[in-house]
N, C-alpha and C positions, 0 to 999 in steps of 0.2 A: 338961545343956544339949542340946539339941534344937530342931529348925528348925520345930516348931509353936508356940513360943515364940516367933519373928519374925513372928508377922505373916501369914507368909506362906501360900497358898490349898495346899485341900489336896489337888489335881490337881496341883502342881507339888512339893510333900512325895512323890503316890506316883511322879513320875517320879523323884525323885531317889535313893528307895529302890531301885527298878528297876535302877540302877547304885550300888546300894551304898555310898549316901554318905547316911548317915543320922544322923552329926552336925554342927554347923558347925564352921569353924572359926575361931579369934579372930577376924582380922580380920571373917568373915563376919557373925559374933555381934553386934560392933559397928557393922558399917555398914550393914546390910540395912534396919534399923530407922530409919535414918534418912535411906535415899533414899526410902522407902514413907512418909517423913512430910515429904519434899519440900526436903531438906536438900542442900546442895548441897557435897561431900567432897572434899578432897585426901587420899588413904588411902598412908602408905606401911608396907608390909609383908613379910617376907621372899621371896624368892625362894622358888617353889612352897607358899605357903602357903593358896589356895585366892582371892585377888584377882577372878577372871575369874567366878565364879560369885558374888561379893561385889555386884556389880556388875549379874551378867545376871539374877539371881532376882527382884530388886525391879522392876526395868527390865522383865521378860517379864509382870511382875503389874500393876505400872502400865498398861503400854500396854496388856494385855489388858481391861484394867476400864474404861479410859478415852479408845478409840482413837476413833480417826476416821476413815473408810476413805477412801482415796485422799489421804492423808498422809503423807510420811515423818515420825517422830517420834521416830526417835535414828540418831546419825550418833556412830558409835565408830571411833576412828583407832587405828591401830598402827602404830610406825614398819618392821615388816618384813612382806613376803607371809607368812611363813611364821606369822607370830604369828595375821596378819587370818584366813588360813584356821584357825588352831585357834581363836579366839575363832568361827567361825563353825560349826563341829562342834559346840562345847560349846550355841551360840544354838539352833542345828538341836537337839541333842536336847530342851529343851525347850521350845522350838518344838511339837513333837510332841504335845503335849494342850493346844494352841492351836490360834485361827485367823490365826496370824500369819503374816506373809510376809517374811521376810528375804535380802537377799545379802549378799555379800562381794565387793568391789573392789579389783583389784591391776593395776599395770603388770605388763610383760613379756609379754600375753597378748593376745589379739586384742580388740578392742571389742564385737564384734557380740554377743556374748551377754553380754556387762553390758550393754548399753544395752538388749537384750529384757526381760531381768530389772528393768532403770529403767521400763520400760515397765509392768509390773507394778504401778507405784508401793509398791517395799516398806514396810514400818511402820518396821524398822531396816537399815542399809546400817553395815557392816562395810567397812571400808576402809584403805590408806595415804595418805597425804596428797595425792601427787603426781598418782595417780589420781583422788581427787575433786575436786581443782582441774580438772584437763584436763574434765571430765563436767560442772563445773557451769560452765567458759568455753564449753563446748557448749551450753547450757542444755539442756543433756537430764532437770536438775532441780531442785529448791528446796529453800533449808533456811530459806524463810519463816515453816512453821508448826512448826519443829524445837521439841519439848519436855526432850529429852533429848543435851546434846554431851557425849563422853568423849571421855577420851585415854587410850589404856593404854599400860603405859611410858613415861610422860609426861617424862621427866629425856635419854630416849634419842632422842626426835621432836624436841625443844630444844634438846638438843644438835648436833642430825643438821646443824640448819643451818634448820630449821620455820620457828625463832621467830614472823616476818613472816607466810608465809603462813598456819599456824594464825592468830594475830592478826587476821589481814584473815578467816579460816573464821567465827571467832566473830561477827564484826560483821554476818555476812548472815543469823544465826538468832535465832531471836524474841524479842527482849530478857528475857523472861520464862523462859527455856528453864534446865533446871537446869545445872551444870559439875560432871562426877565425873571425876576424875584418880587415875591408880592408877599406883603404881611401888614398887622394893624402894628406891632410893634418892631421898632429891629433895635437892640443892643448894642452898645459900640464892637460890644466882642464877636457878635453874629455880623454886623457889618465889615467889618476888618476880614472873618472868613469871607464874603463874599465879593471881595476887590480882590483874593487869591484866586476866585473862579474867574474873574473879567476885573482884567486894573483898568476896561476903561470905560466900567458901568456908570448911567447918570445916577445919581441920588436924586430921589424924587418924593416929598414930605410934603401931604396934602394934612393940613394944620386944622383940620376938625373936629380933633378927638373930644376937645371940648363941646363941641356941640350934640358931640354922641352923647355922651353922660348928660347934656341937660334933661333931656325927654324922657332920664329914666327918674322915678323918685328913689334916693336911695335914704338906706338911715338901717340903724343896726341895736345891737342888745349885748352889754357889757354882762357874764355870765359865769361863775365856777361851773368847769368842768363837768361834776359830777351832775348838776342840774340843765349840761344842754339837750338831754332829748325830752325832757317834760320842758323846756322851753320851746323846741321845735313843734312838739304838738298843740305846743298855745298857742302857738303864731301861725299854725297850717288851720286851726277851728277858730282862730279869729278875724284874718285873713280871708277864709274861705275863696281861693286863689282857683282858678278856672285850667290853668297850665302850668306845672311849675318844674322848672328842671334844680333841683338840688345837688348841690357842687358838692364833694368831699374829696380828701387827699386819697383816699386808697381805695382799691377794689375789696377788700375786705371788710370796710367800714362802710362802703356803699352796698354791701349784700348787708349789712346790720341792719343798716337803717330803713331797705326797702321792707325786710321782716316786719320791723317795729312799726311803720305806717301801715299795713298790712293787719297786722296784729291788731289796730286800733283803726279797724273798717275804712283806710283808707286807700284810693286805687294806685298803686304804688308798685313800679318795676326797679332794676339795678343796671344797667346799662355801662360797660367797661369791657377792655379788651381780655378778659378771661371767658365773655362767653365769647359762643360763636355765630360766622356772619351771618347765618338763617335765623338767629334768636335775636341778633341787635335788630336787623331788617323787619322786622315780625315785631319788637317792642315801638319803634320808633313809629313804624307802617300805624298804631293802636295810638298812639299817643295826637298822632296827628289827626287820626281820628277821632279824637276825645275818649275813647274806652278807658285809655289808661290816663291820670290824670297827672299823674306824680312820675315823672324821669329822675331816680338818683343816679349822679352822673360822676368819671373822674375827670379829670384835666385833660388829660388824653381824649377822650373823646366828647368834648366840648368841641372842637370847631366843624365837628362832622354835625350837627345838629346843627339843619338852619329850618327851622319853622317859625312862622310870622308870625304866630299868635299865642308866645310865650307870654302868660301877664306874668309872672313872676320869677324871679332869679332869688335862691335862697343859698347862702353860702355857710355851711356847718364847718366853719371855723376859716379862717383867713390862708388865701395858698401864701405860701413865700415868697413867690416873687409876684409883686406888686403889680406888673405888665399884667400875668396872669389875670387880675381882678378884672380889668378892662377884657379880656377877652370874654369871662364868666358872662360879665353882667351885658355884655353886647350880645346876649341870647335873645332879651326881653329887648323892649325899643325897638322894634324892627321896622325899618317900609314906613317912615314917619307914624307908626304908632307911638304911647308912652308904655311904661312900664315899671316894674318895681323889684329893686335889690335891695334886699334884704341880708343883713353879717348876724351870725350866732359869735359872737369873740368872748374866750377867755381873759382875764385880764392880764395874762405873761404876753397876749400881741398886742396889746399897745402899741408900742413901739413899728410894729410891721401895720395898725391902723395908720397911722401917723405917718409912715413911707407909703402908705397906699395914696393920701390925702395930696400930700405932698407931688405926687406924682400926675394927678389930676386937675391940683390947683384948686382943689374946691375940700369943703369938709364932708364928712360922713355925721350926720347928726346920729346922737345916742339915747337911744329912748330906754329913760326912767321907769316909765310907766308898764312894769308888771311885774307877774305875780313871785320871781324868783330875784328880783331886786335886792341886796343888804346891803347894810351902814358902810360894810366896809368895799362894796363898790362903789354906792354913792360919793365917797372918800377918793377914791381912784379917779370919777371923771372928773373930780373937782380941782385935782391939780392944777397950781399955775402956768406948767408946760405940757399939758394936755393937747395932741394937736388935734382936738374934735371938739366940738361944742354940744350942751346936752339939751334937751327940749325943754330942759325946766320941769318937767312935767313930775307931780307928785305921787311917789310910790304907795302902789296899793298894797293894803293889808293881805297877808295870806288869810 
């Protein structure tokens, strides 16, 4: 299988070769072929399984072949900067053996040079949503002749709170205009909105998810509350973990805990949308470098982080919703490496382990074995409806 097999021209085959990616992958395999035949996708498929290029191959060949200058003719949304800007690196490189002109659109940053750049009238505008509403109440520009609307992470923009204003996005581009939607999960509830934007999009379900999760090692620490950050520090100095992006539910709780690694000589930033984009750009730019070693991260801006060489995924307590976990721990595993997720849980998520389990088909093993272990969790994994199973493994003495 190989990408002269799609369709696709063969200036954008030698760019691809160029960087090394010289066969497709599933998802790619199957949906290339049918945005170049004018098919309109809801694609969901594992976390870093190659989506972003599923999407920009046929998109960069289309509009090349069929532009119309001084047109915008695809407007691709992403619910975070951090995503907008790598979907616009990936467009920029092939870009490159085109005459195309593209940006990228994000709050937290001055106007004046996105509006230069609208000025431009790019072919496609990369963006988040919040920003391209403020741009087009300015009427700085149109998505009259729009041929092409995506949504990437489309499950996470809907959920953010979008619904509405995507809704109202869709009804200003050309009734004619294709809908490609991409994500690792979609929801009945987020699919049901998305047959309101196009009733006559394909579903399209590359059935790997399991495969992603096998590459990761996962397993987790049943824990009171009050003892999960002298547990996080056991498992960061016994671990001794090379890259680790640590998951928590708030921006508040992710400035705590960067302190407290910090506090205890460890190389440790907070990464969430309260700071701003020259400081996330600037923490992530170090992390990838290795300076910083520790990314505490929220849910929000997990699918903006794509670095290949997470080993570790630590999650300081379980998100809610269960999908979420698969997006977490699809940080580590990347580009056929392996990887390891790691659960700090309280025992009141049980229950939300057990929907996590449930949801991947596989268990979450529960390690016994340390130093804030008691009788009465040992008690808890031991349940007959426990849906996790424990390592056996016998609790050390404090």
């Amino acid at each position: 299988m190989n990408f002269e097999t799609l369709g696709l021209t063969s200036n954008l085959i030698s760019q691809l070769n160029k960087y090394n990616i010289s066969e497709p992958t599933e998802i790619q395999h199957v949906v290339i072929p049918k945005i170049l035949s004018g098919d309109s996708v809801l694609a969901t498929s594992q976390t870093g399984s190659g989506k972003t290029l599923a999407y920009l191959l046929p998109l960069v060949q289309l509009i090349t072949t069929q532009k119309v200058d001084n047109e915008i003719q695809a407007v691709i949304l992403a619910p975070t900067r951090e995503l907008a800007q790598q979907i616009g690196e990936v467009c920029e490189m092939l870009c490159e053996v085109t005459d195309l002109l593209h940006t990228v659109l994000y709050g937290g940053v001055e106007y004046a040079p996105q509006v230069e750049s609208l000025s431009r009238i790019p072919h496609i505008i990369i963006a988040t949503p919040g920003r391209v509403i403020d741009l087009l109440e300015q009427s700085l520009f149109t998505m009259s002749d729009l041929k092409y609307f995506v949504l990437d992470e489309v499950d996470q923009m809907l959920d953010l709170g979008f619904r509405e204003p995507i809704l109202n996005l869709s009804k200003l581009r050309a009734k004619s205009a294709m809908t490609l939607c991409f994500s690792a999960t979609i929801p009945e509830k987020v699919s049901q909105i998305v047959f309101e934007l196009d009733g006559n999009i394909e579903n399209i379900s590359i059935d790997n998810q399991k495969l992603a999760v096998e590459l990761i090692e996962q397993f987790g620490y049943f824990v009171e509350q009050r003892m999960m950050d002298p547990l996080l520090l056991h498992v960061l100095r016994s671990e001794k973990p090379q890259h680790v992006i640590l998951f928590t539910r708030s921006r508040k709780m992710a400035d705590r805990l960067a302190k407290l690694l910090v506090e205890n000589n460890m190389s440790a930033e907070a990464m969430h949308s309260d700071r701003s984009q020259t400081a996330r750009q600037y923490i992530l730019g170090r992390f990838k470098s290795g300076e910083t070693r520790i990314i505490v991260a929220t849910d929000l801006i997990a699918r903006g982080i794509d670095v290949e060489n997470v080993t570790h995924v630590i999650n300081y307590g379980l998100p809610q919703d269960p999908e979420q976990y698969i997006h977490r721990i699809g940080r580590t595993g990347r580009a056929g490496r392996t990887g390891k997720a790691i659960s700090l849980c309280c025992p009141i998520e049980k229950t939300l382990l057990g929907a996590t389990c449930k949801l991947m088909k596989q268990h979450i093993t529960m390690n016994t074995n340390h130093p804030y272990q008691t009788a009465e969790l040992t008690k808890l994994m031991a349940l007959n409806d426990a849906p996790i199973k424990s390592d056996k493994l016998k609790r050390r003495r404090k």
